[in-house]
C-alpha positions in Angstrom: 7.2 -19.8 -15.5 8.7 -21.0 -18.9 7.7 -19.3 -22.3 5.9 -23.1 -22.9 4.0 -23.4 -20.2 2.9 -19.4 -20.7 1.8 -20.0 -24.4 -0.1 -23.6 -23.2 -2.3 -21.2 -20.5 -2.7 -19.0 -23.1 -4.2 -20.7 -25.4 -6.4 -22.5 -23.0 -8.3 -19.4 -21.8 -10.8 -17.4 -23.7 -9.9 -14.4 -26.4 -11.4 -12.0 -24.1 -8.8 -12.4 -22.1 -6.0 -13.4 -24.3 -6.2 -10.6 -25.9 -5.7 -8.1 -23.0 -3.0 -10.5 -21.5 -1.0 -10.6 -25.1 -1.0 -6.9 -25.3 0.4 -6.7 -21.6 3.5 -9.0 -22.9 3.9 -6.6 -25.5 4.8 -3.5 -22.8 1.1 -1.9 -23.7 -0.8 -0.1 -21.2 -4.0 -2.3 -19.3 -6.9 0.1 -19.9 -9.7 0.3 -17.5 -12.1 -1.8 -19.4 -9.2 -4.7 -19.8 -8.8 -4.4 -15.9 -12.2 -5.0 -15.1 -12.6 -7.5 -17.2 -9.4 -9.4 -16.1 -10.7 -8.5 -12.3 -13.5 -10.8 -13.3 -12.0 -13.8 -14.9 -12.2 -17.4 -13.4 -10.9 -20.7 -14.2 -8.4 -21.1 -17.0 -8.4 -17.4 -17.5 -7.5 -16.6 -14.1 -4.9 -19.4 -14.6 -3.8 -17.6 -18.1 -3.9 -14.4 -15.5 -1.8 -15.4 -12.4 0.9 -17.2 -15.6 1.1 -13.7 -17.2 2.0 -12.1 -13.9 4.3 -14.6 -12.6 6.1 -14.2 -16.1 6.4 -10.5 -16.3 7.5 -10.7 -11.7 10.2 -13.3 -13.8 11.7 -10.9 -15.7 11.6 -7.9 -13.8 13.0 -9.3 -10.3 14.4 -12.6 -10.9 13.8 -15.7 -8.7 15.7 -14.0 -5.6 13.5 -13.4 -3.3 14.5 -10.4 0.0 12.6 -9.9 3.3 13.6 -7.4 6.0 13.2 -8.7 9.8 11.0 -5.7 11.2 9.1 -5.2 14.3 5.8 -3.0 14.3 5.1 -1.0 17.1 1.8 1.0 17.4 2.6 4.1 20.1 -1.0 4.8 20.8 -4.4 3.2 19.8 -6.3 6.5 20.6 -8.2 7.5 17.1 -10.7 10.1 16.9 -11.0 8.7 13.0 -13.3 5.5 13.5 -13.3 3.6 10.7 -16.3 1.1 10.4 -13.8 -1.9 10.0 -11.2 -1.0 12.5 -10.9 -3.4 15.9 -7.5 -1.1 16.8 -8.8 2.3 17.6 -10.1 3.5 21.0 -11.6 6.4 22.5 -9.3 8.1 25.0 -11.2 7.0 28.1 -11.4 3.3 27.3 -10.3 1.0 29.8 -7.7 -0.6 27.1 -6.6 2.7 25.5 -2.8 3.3 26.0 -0.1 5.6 24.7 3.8 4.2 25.2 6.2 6.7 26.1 9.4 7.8 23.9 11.4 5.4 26.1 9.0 2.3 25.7 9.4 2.6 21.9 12.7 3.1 21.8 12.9 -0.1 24.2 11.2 -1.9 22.0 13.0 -1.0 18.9 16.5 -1.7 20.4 14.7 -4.8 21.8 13.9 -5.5 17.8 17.7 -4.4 16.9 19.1 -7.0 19.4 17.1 -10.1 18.0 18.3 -9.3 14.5 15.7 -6.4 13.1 16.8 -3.9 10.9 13.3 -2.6 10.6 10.9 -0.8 12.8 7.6 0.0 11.4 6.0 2.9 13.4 2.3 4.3 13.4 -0.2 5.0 15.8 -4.3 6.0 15.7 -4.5 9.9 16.1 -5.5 11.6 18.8 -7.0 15.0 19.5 -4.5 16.2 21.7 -1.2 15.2 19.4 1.3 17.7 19.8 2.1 18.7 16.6 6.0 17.4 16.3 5.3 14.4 18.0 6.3 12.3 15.3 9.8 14.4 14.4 10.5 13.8 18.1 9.2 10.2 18.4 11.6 9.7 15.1 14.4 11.9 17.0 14.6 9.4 19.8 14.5 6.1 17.7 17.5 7.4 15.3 19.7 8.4 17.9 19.7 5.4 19.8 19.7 3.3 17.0 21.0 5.2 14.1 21.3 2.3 12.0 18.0 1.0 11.9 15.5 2.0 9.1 12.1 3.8 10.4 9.5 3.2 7.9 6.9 5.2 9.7 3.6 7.4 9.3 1.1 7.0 7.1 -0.3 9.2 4.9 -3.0 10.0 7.4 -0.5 10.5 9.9 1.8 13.2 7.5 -1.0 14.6 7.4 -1.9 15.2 10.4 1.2 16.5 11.3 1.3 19.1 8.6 -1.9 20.3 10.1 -1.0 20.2 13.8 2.5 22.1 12.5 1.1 24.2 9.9 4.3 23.7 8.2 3.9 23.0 4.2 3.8 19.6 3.3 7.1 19.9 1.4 8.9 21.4 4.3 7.0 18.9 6.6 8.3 15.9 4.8 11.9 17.2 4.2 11.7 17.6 7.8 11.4 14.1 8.5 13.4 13.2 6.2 16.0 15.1 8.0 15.3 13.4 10.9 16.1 9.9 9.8 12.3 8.9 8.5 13.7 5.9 5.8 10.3 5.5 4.1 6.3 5.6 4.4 3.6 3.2 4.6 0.9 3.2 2.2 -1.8 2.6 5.0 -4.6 5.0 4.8 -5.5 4.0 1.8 -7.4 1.0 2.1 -9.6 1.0 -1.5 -8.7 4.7 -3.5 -12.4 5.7 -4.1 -13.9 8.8 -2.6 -17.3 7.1 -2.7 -16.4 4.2 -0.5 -14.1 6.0 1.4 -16.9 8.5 2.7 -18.6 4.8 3.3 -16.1 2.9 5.2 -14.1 5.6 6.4 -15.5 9.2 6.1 -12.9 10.6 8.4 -9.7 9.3 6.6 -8.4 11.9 4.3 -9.1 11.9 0.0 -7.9 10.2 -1.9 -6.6 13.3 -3.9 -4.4 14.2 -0.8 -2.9 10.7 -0.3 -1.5 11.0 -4.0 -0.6 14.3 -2.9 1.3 13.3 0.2 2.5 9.8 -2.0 3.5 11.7 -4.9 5.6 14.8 -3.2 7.3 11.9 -0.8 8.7 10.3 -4.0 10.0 14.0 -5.2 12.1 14.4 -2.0 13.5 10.5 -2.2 11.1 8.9 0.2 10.2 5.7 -0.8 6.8 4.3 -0.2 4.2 1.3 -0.1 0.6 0.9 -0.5 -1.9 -1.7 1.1 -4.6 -3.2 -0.1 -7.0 -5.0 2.3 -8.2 -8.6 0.3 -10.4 -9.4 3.0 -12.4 -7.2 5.3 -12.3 -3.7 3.0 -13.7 -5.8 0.2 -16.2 -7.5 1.9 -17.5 -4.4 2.8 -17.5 -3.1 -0.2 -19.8 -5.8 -1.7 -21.5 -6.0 1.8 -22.6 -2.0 0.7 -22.4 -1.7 -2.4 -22.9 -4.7 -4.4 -21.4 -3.9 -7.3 -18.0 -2.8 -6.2 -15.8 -4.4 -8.8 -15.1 -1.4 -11.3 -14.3 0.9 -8.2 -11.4 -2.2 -7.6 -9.1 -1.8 -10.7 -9.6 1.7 -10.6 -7.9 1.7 -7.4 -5.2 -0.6 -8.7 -4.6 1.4 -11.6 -4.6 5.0 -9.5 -1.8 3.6 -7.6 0.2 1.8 -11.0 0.3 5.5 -12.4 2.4 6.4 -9.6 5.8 6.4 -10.7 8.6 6.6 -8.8 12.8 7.3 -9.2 13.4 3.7 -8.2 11.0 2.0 -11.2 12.2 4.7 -14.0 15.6 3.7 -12.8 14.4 -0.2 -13.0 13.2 0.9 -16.4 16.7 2.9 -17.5 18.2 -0.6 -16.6 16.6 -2.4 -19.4 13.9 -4.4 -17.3 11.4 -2.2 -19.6 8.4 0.4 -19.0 6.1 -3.1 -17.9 8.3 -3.2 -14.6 6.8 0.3 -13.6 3.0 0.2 -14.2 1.4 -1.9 -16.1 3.3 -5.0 -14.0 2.2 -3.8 -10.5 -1.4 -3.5 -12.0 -1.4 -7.0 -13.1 0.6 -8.1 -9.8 -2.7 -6.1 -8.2 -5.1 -7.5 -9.8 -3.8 -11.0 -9.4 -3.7 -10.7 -5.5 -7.1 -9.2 -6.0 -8.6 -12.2 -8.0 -6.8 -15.2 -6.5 -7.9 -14.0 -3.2 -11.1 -16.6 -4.0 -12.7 -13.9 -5.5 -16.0 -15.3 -5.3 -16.4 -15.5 -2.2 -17.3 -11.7 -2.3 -20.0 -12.1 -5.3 -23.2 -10.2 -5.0 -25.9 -13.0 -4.4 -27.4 -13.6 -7.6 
């Protein structure tokens, strides 16, 4: 994206949206009301929108694009949670429920390791019966037979759920894990970060006050982490119930922006600038949010 061809989208789209998208190029802060309405925009505003964010993903990473070759591996799909959109979970009688053993994941992780993965991803549903350090000794087993190979692992949901079945503190719980070899934590669990449709779509799943919690205290120890966010199903739903869903949205996005970690002040420090750390991954969120044909999900009407 060239400066040019920035200005010419800029210029073509409306001053309700120019002037939000100006002030991002200028390292300010979105505020709520600028999100929303950005979360809204359609033709050559949402073209001005998607050339503001691919500018500002210019400058702050380059053109070089990274992948990791990972394999995921869910250990169980027994879940007592039962969220209204899940098709994983199953009770533990179900004729398709299953639990692998410590030997069929690590099998299947060295499996991974042979064909070039340096990645496993590991999480399961929850069952009732967990033993509390299941996951430090499903962890255990992966790292010592494959020391080398990063275990991004556990969910929020699932953290928690161990602190509970441990009773250990949630510090002490993570800097466990850590210990143990646990390379990072996936931002499942989250789905949309608003109490309200949370206790809609999945009343079970813990608030979203504890999954900051859990987020936040992970990035004090030096656990990196990631956070999904469902363009298809989870907001479907949302206007399914709700109809009006769209401030509850940016809200979400900008929860998780505020969330800074040691890696993005460091990205800062290193002169890509304060935009790289929040108000870039709220524009980079609500970009995947509004080119994800957005109105498809319109209320009727």
């Amino acid at each position: 994206m060239t400066k040019r061809s920035l200005s010419r989208a800029l210029a073509q789209c409306a001053p309700g949206a120019r002037d939000p998208l100006e002030s991002v190029l200028q390292g300010k802060e979105l505020s709520f009301e600028q999100g929303l309405r950005l979360a809204k925009v359609e033709g050559a505003d949402l073209e001005a929108l998607v050339a503001v964010a691919d500018y500002l993903r210019s400058e702050t990473v380059g053109e070089t694009i990274t992948y990791v070759v990972n394999r995921n591996i869910n250990f169980t799909n027994v879940c007592f949670v039962g969220c209204s959109f899940c098709g994983f979970g199953r009770g533990p009688q179900a004729s398709d429920a299953y639990s692998l053993s410590f030997e069929e994941v690590v099998r299947r992780a060295r499996e991974a390791w042979d064909r070039g993965a340096t990645e496993v991803c590991i999480q399961g549903g929850l069952p009732r019966d967990l033993d509390g350090f299941f996951y430090r000794d499903l962890l255990r087993a992966i790292k010592r037979t494959l020391p080398a190979m990063h275990v991004h692992a556990f969910s929020p949901m699932e953290i928690d759920y161990g602190v509970l079945k441990t009773g250990l503190p949630l510090g002490a719980y993570l800097q466990m894990m850590k210990d143990e070899g646990l390379g990072s934590i996936p931002g499942t669990a989250a789905e949309i970060l608003d109490d309200r449709i949370r206790q809609q779509l999945s009343p079970n799943k813990l608030p979203v006050a504890r999954w900051v919690e859990i987020i936040t205290m992970a990035h004090e120890l030096g656990i990196p982490t990631s956070k999904s966010q469902p363009t298809g199903c989870a907001i479907f739903c949302c206007y399914a119930r709700f109809r009006n869903v769209p401030p509850d949205l940016p809200s979400s996005f900008r929860l998780v922006s505020s969330i800074r970690t040691p890696a993005s002040t460091n990205m800062a420090e290193h002169g890509r600038g304060q935009r790289a750390t929040s108000t870039c991954a709220f524009m980079r969120f609500l970009v995947s949010f509004c080119t994800a044909q957005f109105a498809m999900f319109k209320s009727p009407g």
